[in-house]
C-alpha positions in Angstrom: 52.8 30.9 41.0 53.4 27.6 39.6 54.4 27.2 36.1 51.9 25.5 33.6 52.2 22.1 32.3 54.9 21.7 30.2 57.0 17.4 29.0 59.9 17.2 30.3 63.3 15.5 28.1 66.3 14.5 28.9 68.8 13.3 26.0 71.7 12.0 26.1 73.3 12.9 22.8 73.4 16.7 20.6 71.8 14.3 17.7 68.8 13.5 19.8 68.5 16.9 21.8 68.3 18.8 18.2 65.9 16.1 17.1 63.7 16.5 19.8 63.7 20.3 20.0 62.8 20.3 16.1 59.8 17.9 16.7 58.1 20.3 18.8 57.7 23.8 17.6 56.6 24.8 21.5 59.8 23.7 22.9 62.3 25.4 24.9 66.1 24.3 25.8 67.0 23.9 29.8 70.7 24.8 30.1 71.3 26.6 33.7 67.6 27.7 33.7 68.1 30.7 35.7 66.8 33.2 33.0 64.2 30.3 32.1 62.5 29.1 35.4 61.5 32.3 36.8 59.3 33.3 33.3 58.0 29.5 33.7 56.7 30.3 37.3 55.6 33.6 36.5 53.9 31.9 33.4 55.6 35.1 31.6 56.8 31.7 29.2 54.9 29.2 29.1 56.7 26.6 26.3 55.1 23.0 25.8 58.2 20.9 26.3 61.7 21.6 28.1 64.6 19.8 26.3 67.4 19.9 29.2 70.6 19.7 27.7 72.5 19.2 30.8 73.0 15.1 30.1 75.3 15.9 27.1 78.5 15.5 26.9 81.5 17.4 26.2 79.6 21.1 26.6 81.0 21.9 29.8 84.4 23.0 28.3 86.1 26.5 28.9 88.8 27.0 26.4 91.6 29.6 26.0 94.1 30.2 23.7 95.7 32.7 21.4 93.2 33.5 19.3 90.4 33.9 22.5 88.1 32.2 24.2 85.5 29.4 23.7 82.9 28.4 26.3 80.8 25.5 26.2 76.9 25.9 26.2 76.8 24.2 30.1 79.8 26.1 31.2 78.6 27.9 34.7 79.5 31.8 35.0 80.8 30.9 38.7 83.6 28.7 36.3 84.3 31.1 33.2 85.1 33.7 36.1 87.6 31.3 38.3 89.1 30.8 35.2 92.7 32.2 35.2 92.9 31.3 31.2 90.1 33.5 30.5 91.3 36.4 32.8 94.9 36.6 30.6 93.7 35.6 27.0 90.0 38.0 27.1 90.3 40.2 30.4 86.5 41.7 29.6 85.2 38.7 29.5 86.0 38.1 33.8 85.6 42.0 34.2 81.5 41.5 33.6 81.2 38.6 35.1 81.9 39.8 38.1 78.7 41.8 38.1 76.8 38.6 36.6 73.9 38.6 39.5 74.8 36.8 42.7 76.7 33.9 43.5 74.6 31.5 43.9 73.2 32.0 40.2 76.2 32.4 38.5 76.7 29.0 40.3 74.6 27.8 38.4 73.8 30.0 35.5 75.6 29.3 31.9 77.2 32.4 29.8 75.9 30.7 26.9 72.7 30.7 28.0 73.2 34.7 29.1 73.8 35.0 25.1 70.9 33.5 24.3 68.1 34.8 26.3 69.3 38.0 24.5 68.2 40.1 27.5 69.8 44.0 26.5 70.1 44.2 30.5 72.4 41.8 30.6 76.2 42.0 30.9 77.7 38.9 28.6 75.4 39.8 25.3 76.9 43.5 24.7 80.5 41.9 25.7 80.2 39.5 22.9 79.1 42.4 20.8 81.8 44.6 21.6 84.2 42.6 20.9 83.3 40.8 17.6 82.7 37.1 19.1 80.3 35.1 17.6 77.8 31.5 18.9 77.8 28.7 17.5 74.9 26.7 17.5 73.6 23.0 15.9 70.2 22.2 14.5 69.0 19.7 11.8 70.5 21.7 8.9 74.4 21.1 10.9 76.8 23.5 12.3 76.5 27.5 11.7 78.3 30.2 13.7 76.4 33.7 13.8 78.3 36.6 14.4 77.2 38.7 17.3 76.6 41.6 15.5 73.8 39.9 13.3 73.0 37.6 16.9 70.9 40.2 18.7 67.4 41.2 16.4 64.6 42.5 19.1 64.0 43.1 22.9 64.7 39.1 24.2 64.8 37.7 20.1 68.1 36.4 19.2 68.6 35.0 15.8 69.0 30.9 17.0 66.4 29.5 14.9 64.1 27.8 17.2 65.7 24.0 16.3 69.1 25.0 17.1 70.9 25.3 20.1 73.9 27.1 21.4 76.7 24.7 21.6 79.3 27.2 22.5 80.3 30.8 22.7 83.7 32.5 20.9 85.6 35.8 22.6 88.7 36.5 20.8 91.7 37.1 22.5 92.8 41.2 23.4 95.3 42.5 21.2 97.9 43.5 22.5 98.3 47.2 23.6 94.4 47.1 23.8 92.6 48.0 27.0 89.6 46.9 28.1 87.0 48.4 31.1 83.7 47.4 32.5 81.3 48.8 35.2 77.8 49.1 35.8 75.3 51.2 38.4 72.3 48.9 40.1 70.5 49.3 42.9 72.7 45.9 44.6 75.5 44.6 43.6 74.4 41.6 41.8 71.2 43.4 40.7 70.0 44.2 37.0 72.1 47.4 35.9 70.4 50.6 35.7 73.0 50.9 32.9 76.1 49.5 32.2 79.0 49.8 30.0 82.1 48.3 28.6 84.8 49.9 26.6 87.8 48.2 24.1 90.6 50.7 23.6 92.8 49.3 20.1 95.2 52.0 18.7 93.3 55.0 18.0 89.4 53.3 17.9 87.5 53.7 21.1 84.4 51.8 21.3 81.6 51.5 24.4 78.8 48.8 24.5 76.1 49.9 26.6 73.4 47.8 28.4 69.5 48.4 29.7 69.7 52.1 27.8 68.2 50.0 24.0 66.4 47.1 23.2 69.2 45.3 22.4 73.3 45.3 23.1 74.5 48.7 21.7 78.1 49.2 20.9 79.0 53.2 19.9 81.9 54.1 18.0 83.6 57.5 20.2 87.0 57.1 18.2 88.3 60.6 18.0 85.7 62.1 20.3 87.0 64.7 23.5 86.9 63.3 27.0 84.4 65.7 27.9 82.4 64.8 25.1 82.0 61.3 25.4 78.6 60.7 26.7 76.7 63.1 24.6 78.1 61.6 21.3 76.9 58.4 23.4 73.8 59.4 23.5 73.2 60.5 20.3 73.1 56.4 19.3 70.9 55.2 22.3 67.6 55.4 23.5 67.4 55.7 27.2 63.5 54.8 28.6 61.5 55.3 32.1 60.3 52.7 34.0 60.0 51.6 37.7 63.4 51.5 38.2 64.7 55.2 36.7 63.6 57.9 34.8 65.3 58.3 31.0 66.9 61.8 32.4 68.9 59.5 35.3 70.0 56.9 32.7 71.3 59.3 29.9 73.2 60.7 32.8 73.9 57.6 33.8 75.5 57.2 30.0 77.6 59.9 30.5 79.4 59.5 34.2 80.0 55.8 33.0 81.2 56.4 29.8 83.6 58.7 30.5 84.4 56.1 33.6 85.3 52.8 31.2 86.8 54.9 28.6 89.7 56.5 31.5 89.7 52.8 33.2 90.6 51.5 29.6 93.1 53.7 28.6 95.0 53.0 32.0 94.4 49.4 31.8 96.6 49.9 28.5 99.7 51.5 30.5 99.8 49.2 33.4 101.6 46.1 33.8 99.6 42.6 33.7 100.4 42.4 37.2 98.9 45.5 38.0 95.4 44.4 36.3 92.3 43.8 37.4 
């Protein structure tokens, strides 16, 4: 299928990208368009204008220093990963990319962009969560930055007003002593998790963000909980569904061989050396 009709813009500056995208209310931003361009030829989207954004200077950047991690809105996934910065400063962040689809799309795909299409199957919006970050977008009105906990509002509905856009993406930086795991369960390696989850270990609090198990990035406090009850008290704060890919039974299962899984992985990424890793 062939997607409908749609003008097509280039700018060449933030000022007249954001002017553009505010002068038609049926517009939609072109970053990596991997998310994008499959709903446009499925006509699943079907917006009136693209504004590609990949003309504009300066959002391209990966940044990393001690306070964490900044990535530019046209930043690929294949970079943010080969990024030895981002490995040391925010760990977490490399850890789920590595199960960001395949190669060739994280090639081309942006993490900002993963943030934005705000799909709750997706590995970079409950990483954000988890760990406090926050987007920072422009629109006519200037600058704002929205934390991630008040980023994700419905199933694919951030809360980027729709004449703003996503300039860059902040992680901050692991404490140290923290530990930090990630893993998932899909049908491919590359594929859409059946579910997934991350944990961040600081001190005594033990928090897990869990992905495709709600409509939207879930992150569960376990501080305090016993190993062997880790996934119940998961699942008494998500909502696992049925559909073509697994039943609800298989996913809260799913919840619980995984969380246990990140939590252990965490709490030994705590005692081993940098060198030792991932």
């Amino acid at each position: 299928m062939k997607p409908a009709p749609f003008a097509y813009h280039r700018p060449g500056s933030l000022t007249e990208a954001v002017a553009t995208l505010a002068g038609d209310p049926g517009a939609k931003v072109l970053a990596g368009g991997q998310s994008l361009v499959p709903l446009l030829s499925m006509r699943l989207a079907a917006p009136s204008a693209l504004v590609d954004i990949n003309a504009l200077p300066g959002l391209d950047t990966i940044d990393a220093d001690e306070s964490g991690v900044t990535v530019g809105a046209l930043a690929r996934h294949a970079d943010v990963l080969a990024s030895s910065a981002v490995r040391r400063v925010q760990p977490l962040v490399s850890l789920a990319l590595a199960h960001v689809a395949h190669a060739t799309i994280r090639n081309r795909g942006t993490t900002v962009g993963s943030l934005v299409h705000a799909d709750a199957a997706a590995e970079m919006p409950v990483v954000l969560t988890l760990l406090g970050g926050s987007l920072a977008v422009v629109g006519p009105e200037g600058r704002r930055s929205i934390p991630a906990v008040e980023l994700y509002v419905g199933p694919l509905e951030s809360s980027v007003h729709h004449d703003e856009i996503a300039v860059s993406a902040f992680f901050p930086t692991l404490a140290e002593g923290a530990g930090v795991a990630f893993d998932e369960i899909a049908r491919r390696h590359g594929d859409y998790a059946l579910v997934g989850a991350a944990a961040l270990i600081e001190g005594d609090s033990v928090r897990v963000g869990y992905l495709s198990v709600a409509d939207v990035p879930t992150v569960v406090d376990l501080s305090g909980v016993p190993e062997d009850q880790l996934g119940e008290a998961a699942l008494e704060h998500l909502d696992p569904a049925d559909d073509i890919h697994a039943t609800a039974d298989y996913r809260a299962e799913l919840v619980r061989v995984l969380t246990r899984r990140v939590v252990r992985s965490a709490r030994e990424f705590r005692q081993a050396q940098p060198s030792e890793r991932p």
